[in-house]
C-alpha positions in Angstrom: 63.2 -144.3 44.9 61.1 -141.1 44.8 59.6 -139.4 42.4 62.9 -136.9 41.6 64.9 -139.5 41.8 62.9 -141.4 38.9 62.8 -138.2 36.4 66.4 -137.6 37.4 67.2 -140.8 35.7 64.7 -140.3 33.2 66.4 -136.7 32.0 70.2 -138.3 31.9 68.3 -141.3 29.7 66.8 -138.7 27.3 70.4 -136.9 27.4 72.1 -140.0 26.8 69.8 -140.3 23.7 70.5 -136.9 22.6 74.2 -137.6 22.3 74.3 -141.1 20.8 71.4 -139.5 18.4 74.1 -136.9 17.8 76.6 -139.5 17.0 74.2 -141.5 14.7 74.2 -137.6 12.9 77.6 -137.5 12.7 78.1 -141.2 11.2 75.5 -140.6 8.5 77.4 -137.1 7.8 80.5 -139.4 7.2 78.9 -141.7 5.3 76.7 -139.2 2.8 80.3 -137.8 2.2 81.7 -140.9 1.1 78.8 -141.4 -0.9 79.0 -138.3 -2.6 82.7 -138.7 -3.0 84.2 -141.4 -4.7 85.1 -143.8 -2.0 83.0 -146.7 -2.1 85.6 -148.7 -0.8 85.4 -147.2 2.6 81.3 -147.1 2.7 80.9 -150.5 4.3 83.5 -149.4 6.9 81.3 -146.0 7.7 77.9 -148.5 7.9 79.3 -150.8 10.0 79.9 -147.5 12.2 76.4 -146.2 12.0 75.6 -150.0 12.9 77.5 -149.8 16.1 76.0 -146.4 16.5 72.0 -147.8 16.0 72.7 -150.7 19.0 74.1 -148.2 21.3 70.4 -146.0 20.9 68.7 -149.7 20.9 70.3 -150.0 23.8 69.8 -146.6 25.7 66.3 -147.1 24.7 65.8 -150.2 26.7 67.0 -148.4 30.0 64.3 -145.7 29.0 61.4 -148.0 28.2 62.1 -149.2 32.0 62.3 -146.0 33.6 59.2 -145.1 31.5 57.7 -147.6 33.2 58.6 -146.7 37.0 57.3 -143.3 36.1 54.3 -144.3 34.4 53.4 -146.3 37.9 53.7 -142.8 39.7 52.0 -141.1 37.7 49.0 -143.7 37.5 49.1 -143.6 33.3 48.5 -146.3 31.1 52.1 -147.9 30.0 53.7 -147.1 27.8 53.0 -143.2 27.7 54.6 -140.9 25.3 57.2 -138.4 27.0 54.3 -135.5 26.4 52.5 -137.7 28.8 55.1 -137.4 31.3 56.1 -134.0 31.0 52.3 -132.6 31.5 52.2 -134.9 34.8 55.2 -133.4 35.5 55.5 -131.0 38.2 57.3 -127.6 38.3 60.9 -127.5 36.7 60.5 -131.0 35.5 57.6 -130.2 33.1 59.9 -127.8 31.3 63.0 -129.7 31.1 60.9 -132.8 30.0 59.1 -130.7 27.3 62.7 -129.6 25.6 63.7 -132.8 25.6 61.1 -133.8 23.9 61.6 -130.9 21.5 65.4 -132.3 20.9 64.4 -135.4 20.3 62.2 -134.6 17.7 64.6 -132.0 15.9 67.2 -134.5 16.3 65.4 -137.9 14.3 63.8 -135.7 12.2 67.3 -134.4 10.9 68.3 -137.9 10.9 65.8 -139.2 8.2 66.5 -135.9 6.4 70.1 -137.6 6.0 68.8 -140.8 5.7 66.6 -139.8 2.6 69.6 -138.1 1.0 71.9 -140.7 1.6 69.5 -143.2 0.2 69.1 -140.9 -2.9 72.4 -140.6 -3.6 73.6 -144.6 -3.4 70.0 -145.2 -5.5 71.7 -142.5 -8.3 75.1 -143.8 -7.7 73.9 -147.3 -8.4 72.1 -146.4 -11.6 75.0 -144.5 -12.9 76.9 -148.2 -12.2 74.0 -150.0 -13.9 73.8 -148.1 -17.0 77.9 -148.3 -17.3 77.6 -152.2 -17.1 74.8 -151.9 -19.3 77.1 -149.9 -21.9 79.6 -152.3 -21.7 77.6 -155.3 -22.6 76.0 -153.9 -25.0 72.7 -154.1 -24.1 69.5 -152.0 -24.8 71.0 -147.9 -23.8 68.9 -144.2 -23.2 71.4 -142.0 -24.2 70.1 -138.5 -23.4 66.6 -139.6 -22.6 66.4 -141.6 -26.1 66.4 -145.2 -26.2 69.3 -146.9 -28.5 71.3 -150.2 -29.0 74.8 -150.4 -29.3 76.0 -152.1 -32.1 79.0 -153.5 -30.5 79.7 -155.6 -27.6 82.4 -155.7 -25.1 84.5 -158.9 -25.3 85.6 -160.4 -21.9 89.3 -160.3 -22.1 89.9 -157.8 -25.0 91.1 -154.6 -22.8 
């Protein structure tokens, strides 16, 4: 296999990527809406997605990581380079197509912890808002508008 033939695969690796990155995007999209909305029954449905989604890119990463290799070997660098590496050994066409992938990638997992952020955010508020009702119920130690105060009544199991 020549040189060509080796960034060839690499560039429909790095496109494969892009689109399962694409479809991690969308998956966290679905989720952060189902966060923000009120159906927490079908979260662990839309995880179990994003899941799938991850192992996919685990996967596709695996067939990079060996291509990396090959093209690492050719280009006499130290294993395993970075795709900057590889797209300044590059020759001609290939350094410029290498470079935007690159770009993509980093544009695309950088949107992707943006998402991830939020959506950690908003199950973290989501779950104190829970908290603090179960904490109502029972009785226990309140903040009620910023304030501390105690509840002088308790919940009994079974009355409602």
């Amino acid at each position: 296999m020549n040189i060509d033939d080796l960034l060839v695969q690499f560039v429909e690796t790095l496109d494969r990527e892009l689109e399962l990155l694409a479809t991690v995007r969308y998956r966290l999209i679905v989720l952060s809406a189902l966060a923000d909305g009120d159906y927490g029954q079908s979260i662990p449905t839309a995880v179990h997605e994003a899941e799938i989604a991850f192992e996919a890119l685990r996967l596709s990463e695996l067939v990079r990581a060996s291509v990396t290799v090959r093209l690492a070997d050719e280009f006499n660098l130290d294993v395993p380079p970075c795709l900057e590496e590889l797209a300044s050994n590059a020759s001609g066409g290939w350094r410029e197509i290498l470079s935007g992938k690159r770009q993509a990638l980093i544009e695309a997992v950088t949107e992707i912890q943006g998402l991830a952020g939020s959506i950690t955010e908003t199950v973290g508020r989501r779950a104190a808002v829970t908290e603090e009702a179960l904490r109502f119920l029972n009785g226990d130690s309140q903040t009620h508008y910023g304030r501390p105060m105690v509840r002088s009544g308790v919940l009994v199991e079974g009355a409602i």
